[in-house]
FITOR-819053 format. One record per residue (C-alpha): residue in one letter; x, y, z. Coordinates in nm, 3 decimals, padded with zeros to 5 digits, always signed. Layout:
FITOR-819053
R   res        xx        yy        zz
R     A         X         Y         Z
...
***
This chain:
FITOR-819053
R   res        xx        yy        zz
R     X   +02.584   +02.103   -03.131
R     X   +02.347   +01.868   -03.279
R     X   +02.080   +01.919   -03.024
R     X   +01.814   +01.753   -03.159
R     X   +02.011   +01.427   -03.214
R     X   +02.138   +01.452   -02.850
R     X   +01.729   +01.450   -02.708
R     X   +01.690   +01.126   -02.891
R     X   +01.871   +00.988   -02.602
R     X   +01.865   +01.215   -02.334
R     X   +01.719   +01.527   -02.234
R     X   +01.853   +01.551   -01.866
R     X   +01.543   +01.413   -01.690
R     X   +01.635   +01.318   -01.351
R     X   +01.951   +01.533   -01.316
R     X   +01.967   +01.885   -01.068
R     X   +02.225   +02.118   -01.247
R     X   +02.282   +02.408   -00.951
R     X   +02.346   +02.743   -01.061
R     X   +02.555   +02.929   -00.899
R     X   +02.494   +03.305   -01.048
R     X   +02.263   +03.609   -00.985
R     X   +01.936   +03.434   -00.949
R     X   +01.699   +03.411   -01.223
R     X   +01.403   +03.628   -01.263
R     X   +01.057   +03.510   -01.159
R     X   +00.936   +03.619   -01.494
R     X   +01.077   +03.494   -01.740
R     X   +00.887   +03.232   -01.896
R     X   +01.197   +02.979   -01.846
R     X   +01.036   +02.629   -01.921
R     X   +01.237   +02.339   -01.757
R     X   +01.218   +02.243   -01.436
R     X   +01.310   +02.427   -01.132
R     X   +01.359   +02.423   -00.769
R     X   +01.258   +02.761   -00.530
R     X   +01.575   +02.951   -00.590
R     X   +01.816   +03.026   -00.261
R     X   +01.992   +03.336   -00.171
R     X   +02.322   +03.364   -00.079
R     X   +02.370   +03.720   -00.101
R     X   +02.300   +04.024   +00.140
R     X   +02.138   +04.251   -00.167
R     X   +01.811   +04.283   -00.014
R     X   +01.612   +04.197   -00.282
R     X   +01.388   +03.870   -00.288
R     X   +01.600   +03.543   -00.373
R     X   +01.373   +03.487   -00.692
R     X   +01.506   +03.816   -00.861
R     X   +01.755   +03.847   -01.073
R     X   +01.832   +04.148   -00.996
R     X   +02.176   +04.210   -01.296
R     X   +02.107   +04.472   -01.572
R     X   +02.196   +04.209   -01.818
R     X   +02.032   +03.954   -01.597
R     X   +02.323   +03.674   -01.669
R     X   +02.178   +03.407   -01.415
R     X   +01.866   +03.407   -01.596
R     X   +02.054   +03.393   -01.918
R     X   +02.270   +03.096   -01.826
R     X   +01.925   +02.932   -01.681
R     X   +01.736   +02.977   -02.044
R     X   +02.088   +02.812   -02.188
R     X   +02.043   +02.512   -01.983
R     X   +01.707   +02.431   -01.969
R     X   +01.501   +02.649   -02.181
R     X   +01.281   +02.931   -02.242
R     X   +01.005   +03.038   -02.457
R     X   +01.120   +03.101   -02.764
R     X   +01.466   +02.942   -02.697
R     X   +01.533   +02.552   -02.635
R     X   +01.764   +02.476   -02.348
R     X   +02.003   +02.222   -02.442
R     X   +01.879   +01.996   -02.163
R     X   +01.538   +02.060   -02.118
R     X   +01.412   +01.816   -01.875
R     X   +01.731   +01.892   -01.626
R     X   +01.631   +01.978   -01.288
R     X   +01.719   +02.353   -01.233
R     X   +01.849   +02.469   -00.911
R     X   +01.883   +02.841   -00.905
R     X   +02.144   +02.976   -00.631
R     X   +02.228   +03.363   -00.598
R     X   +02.514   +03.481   -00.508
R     X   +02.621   +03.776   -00.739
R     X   +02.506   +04.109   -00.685
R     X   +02.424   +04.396   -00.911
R     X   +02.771   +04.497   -00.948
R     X   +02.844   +04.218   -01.070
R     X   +03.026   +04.137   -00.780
R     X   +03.165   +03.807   -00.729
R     X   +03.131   +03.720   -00.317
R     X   +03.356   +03.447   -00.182
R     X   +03.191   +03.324   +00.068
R     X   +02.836   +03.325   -00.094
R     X   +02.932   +03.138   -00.373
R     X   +03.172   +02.873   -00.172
R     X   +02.796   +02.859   +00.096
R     X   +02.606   +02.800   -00.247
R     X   +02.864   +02.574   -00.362
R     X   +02.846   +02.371   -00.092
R     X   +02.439   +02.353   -00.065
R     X   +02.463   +02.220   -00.397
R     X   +02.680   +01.936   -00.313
R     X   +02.458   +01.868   -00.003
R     X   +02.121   +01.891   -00.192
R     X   +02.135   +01.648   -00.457
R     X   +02.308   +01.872   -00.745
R     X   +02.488   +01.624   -00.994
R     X   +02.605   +01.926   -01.233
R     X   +02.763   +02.255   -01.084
R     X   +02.745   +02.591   -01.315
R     X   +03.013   +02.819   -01.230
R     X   +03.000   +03.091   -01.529
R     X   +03.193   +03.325   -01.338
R     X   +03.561   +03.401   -01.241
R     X   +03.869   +03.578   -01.094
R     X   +04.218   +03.627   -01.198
R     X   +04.359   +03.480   -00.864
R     X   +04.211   +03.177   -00.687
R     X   +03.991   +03.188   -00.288
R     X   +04.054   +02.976   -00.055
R     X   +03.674   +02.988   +00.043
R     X   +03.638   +02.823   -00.330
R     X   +03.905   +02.589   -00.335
R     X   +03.794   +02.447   -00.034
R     X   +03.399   +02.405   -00.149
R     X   +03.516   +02.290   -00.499
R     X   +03.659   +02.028   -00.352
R     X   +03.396   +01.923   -00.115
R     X   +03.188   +01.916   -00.460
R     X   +03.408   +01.690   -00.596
R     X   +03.410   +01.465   -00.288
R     X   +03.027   +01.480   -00.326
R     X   +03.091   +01.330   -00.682
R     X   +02.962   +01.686   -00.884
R     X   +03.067   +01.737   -01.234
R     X   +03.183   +02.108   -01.180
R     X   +03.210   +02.345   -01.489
R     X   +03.341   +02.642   -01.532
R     X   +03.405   +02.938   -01.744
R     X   +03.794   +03.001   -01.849
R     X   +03.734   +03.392   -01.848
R     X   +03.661   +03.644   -02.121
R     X   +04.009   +03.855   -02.126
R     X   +04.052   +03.734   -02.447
R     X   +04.439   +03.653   -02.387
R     X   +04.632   +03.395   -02.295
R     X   +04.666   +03.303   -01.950
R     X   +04.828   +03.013   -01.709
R     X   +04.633   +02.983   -01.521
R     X   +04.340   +03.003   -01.599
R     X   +04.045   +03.218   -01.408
R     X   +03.972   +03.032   -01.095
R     X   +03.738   +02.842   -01.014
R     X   +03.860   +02.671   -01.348
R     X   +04.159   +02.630   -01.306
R     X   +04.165   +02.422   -01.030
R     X   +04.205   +02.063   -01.048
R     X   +03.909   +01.834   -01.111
R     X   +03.683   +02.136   -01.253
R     X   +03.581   +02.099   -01.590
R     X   +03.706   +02.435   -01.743
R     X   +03.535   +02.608   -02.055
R     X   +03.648   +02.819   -02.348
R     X   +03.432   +02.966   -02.569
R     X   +03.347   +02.942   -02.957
R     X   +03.194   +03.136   -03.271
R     X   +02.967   +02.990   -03.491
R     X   +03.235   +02.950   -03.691
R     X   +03.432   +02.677   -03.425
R     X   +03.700   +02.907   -03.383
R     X   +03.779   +03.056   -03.049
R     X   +03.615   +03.346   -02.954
R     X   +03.844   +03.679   -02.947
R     X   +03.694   +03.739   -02.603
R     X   +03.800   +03.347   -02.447
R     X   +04.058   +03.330   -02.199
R     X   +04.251   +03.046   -02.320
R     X   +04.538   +02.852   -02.178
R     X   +04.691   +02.490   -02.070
R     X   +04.391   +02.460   -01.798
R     X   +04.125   +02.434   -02.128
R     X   +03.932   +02.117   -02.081
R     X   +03.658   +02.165   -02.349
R     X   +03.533   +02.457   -02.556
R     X   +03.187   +02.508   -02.649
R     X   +02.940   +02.805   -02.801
R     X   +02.938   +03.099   -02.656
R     X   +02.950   +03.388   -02.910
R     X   +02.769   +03.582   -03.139
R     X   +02.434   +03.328   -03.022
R     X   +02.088   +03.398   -02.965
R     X   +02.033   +03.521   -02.559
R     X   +01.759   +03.532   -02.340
R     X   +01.744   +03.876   -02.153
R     X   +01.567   +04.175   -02.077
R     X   +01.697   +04.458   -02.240
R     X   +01.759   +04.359   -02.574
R     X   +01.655   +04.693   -02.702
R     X   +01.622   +05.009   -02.503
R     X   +01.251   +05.025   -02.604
R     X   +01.182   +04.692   -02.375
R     X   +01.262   +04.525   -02.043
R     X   +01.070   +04.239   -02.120
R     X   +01.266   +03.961   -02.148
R     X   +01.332   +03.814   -02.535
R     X   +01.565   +03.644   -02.744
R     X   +01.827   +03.857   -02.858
R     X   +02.145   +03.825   -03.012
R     X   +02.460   +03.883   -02.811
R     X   +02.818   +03.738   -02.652
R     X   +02.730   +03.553   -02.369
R     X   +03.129   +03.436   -02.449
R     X   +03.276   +03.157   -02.157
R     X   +02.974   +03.179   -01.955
R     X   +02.733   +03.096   -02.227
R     X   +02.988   +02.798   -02.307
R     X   +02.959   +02.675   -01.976
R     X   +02.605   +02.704   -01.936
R     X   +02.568   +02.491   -02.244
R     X   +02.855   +02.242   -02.125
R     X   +02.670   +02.190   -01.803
R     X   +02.365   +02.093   -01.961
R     X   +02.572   +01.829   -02.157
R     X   +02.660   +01.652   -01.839
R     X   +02.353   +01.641   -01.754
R     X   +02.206   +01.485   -02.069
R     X   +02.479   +01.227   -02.010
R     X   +02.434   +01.207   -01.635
R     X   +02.069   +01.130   -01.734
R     X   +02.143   +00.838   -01.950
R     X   +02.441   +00.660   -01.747
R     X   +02.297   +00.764   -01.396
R     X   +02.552   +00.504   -01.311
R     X   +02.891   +00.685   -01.394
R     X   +03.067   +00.909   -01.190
R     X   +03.193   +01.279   -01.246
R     X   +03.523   +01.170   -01.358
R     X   +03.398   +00.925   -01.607
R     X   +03.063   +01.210   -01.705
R     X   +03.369   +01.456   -01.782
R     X   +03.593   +01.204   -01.973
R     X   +03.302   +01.073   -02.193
R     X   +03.212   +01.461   -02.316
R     X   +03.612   +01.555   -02.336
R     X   +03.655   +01.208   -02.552
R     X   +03.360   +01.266   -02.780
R     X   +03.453   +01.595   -02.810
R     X   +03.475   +01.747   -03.187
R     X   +03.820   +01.763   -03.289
R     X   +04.057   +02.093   -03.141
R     X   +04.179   +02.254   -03.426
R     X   +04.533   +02.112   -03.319
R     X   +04.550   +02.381   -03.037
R     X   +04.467   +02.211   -02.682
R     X   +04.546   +02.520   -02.509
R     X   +04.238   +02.725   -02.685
R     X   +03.989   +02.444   -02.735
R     X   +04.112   +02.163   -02.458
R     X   +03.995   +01.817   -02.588
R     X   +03.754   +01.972   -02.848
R     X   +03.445   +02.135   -02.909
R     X   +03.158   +01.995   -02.741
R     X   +02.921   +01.757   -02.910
R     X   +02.643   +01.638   -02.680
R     X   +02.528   +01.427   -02.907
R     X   +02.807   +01.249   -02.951
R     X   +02.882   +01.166   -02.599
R     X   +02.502   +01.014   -02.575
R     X   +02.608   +00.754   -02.901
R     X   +02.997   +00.693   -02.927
R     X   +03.102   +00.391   -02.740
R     X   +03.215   +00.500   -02.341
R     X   +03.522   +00.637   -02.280
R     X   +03.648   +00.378   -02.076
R     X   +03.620   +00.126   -02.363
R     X   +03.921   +00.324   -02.517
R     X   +04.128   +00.280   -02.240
R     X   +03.999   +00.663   -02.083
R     X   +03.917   +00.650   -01.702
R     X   +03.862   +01.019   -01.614
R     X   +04.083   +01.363   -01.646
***
């Protein structure tokens, strides 16, 4: 992604990016920002924990704005954990639309959703769209079925949300990635280096360690590109945010349906001319 020419212009100072996921563990030596973490959830164990065997909230945190021995990709973004997915994992409707909304209500700019169903909630729809009303760039992970599917998982798919495939280091599409006509963007997201506990069974320490953090991983790192450009044009709006990264996007491979607009390039989006100047006013 070009990381290092994307902080000579932004590194997401300024900018809360909530995530919605299953917490992020007090330990882990994460190194951006962050805000006391919230609890959503009735698993009994304190909101700081991450309490996942693969501990994905914490993952998706490290993603966005660091960790020691892994640089988020914007590491000056405010981080505001929310949990609301159990052990399971179990995806709860009515945590995550609560969390979704005390986002929107608490100064969140960028909204990490790396999660997803088959079939959308009402209790989502309706706090999606009160982010949106709240002017939130919402992202979200297309799904790891690793088919073809129209729609989309929700929340992706529904309108206004910023939805992610995921990529190899290769730029193809991953073999995991959901993919389908509700693609906005794809980014990385497999075969990448992972913060987690658990990396070997000799350890639960947390370390970098390779793995297939597939759509989520994508959206974590898509999140943290709005907020790099949220940072430098705290000025635009969501729509115009999301149109800038879809427009500077890398190009598709000629297949909108896996990779949307493109792969994601941060730092172009921070140094091509804005959207709007090619005639682009939002998606």
């Amino acid at each position: 992604m070009n990381a290092t020419a994307a902080w000579k212009n932004s590194t997401g100072a300024g900018v809360i990016v909530a995530l919605v996921d299953s917490g992020v563990q007090a330990n882990a030596a994460l190194t951006g920002p962050r805000l006391p973490a919230v609890d959503f959830t009735d698993s009994g164990t304190p909101e700081t924990d991450d309490d996942q065997l693969l501990s994905h909230g914490t993952m998706m945190a490290a993603l966005i704005s660091g960790a020691r021995g892994l640089p988020g990709l914007a590491p000056r973004a405010t981080l505001m954990p929310l949990k609301a997915v159990t052990p399971s994992p179990k995806v709860t409707a009515q945590g995550d639309a609560e969390a979704i909304r005390y986002a929107a209500d608490h100064g969140a700019k960028v909204l990490n959703l790396s999660f997803g169903l088959p079939g959308p909630l009402d209790p989502w729809q309706e706090a999606v769209r009160y982010a949106l009303s709240k002017d939130v760039v919402v992202v979200a992970a297309a799904g790891n079925s690793g088919a073809h599917h129209d729609p989309i998982s929700y929340p992706a798919a529904y309108p206004g949300v910023l939805a992610v495939s995921a990529t190899g280091p290769d730029g193809q599409l991953s073999p995991s990635s959901t993919w389908g006509p509700g693609v906005a963007i794809s980014a990385p997201g497999a075969h990448m280096p992972l913060y987690s506990r658990g990396c070997t069974n000799s350890t639960t320490t947390f370390a970098v360690c390779m793995g297939d953090g597939g759509t989520s991983a994508a959206t974590a790192y898509t999140s943290a590109a709005a907020a790099l450009v949220r940072s430098a044009h705290p000025d635009w709006d969501a729509r115009r945010v999301i149109a800038q990264l879809r427009y500077t996007a890398r190009p598709p491979h000629n297949d909108t349906e896996r990779y949307g607009s493109g792969i994601l390039a941060p730092d172009l989006a921070l140094t091509r001319p804005d959207s709007r100047d090619a005639g682009i006013d939002g998606y």
